[in-house]
C-alpha positions in Angstrom: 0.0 0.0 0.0 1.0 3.6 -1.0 0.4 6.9 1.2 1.2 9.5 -0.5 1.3 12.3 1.8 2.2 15.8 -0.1 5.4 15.4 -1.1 6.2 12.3 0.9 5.6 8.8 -0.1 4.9 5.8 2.4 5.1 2.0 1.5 4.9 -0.9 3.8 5.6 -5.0 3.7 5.9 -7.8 5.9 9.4 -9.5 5.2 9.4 -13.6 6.0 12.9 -13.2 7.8 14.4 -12.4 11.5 14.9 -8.3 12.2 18.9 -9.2 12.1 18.9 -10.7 8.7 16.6 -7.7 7.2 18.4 -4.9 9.0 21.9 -6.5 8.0 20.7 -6.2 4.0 18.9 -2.6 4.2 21.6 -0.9 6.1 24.5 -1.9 3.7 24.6 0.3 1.0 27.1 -2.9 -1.0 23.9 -4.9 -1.0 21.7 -2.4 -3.0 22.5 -2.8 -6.5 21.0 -6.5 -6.2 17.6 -4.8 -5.1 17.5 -1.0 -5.5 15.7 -0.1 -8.9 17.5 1.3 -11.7 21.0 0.8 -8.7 23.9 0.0 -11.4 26.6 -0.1 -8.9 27.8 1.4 -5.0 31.4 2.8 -3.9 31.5 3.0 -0.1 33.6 6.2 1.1 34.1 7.3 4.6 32.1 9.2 7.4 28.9 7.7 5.8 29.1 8.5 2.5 28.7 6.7 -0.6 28.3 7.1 -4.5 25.7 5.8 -6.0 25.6 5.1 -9.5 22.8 4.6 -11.0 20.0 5.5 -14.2 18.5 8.3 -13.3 14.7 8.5 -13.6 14.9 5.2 -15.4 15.4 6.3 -18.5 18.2 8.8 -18.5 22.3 8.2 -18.6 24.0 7.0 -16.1 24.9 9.0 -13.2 26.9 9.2 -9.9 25.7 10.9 -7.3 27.1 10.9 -3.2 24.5 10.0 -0.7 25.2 9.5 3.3 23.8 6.6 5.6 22.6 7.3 9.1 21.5 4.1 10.5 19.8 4.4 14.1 20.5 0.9 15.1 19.0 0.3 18.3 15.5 1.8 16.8 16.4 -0.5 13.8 16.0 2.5 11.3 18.2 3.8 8.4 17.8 6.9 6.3 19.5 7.4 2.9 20.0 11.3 1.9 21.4 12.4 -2.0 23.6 15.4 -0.8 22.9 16.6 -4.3 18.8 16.6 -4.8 17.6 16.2 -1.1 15.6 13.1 -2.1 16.1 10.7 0.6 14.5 7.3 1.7 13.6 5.6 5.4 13.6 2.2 6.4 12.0 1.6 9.9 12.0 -2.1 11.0 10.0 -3.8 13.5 10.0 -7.6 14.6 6.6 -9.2 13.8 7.2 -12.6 15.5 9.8 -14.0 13.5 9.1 -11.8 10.6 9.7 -8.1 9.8 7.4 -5.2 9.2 9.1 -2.8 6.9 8.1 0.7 6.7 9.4 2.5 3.8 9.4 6.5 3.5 10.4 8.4 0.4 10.3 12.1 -0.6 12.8 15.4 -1.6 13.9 18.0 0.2 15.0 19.7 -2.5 18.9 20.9 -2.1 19.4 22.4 -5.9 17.7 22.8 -8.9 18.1 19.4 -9.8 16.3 18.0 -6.4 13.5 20.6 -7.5 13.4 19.1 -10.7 13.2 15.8 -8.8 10.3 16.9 -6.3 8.2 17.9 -9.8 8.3 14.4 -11.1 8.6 12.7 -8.0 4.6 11.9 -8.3 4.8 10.0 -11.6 8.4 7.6 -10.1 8.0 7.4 -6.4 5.1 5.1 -6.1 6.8 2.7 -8.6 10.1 2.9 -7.1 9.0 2.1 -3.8 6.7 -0.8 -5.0 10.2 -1.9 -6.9 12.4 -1.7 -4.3 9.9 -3.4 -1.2 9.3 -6.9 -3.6 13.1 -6.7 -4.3 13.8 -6.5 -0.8 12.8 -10.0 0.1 15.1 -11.7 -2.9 17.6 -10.1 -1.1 17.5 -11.1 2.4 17.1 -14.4 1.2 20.6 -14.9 -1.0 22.1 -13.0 2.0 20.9 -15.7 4.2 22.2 -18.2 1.9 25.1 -16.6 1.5 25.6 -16.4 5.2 24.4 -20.1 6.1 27.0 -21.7 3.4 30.5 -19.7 5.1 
């Protein structure tokens, strides 16, 4: 389901895996490109930076762009910023038993031109994006975990 709140965007799923094993994939920006639409490719930097690169929009080139990590681990939440546009994304993460509830958030903030550009057509991408990126999610906690279980 999609709330779509002004300018900010709400998606939510029930992951069949432990908190640990969620959190582990979501907060490690080297596991994205196996789940993060239109994610080509990650460079981790330092003080919680990283560049992304990826197609923008979908449909345009290529590009790199530097976004930070601030994971809030005993809450189990992570929040991704683009220094560049403001557009950021939220993962909250709550046990459900021994599954996970997910809560995704998405919007802009806009930092430049470019994020202003982004907050315009953010209607038309951000509901599919966040549909993308929530049934990728579970393909990826699951090849983590069998990556984990055959070391």
């Amino acid at each position: 389901m999609i709330d779509a709140v002004a300018d900010l965007y709400r998606r939510h799923a029930l992951i069949e895996a432990s908190i640990e094993d969620v959190w582990s994939v979501v907060c490690d920006p080297q596991t994205h490109p196996g789940w993060w639409p239109e994610l080509n490719g990650v460079e981790v930097g330092e003080h919680g930076e990283y560049t992304r690169s990826a197609r923008r929009f979908g449909f345009l080139d290529v590009v790199d762009s530097v976004w930070t990590v601030e994971p809030i681990e005993h809450l189990r939440e992570v929040n991704f910023r683009c220094i560049a546009t403001g557009t950021y994304t939220r993962f909250a993460l709550t046990p459900a038993q021994d599954d996970t509830f997910v809560q995704l958030e998405s919007g802009v903030v806009p930092t430049s031109l470019q994020g202003r550009v982004t907050k315009v057509i953010s209607p038309v991408l951000f509901p599919r994006w966040l549909r993308e990126l929530l049934d990728g999610l579970p393909n990826a906690v699951a090849r983590a975990q069998q990556r984990d279980s055959s070391t």
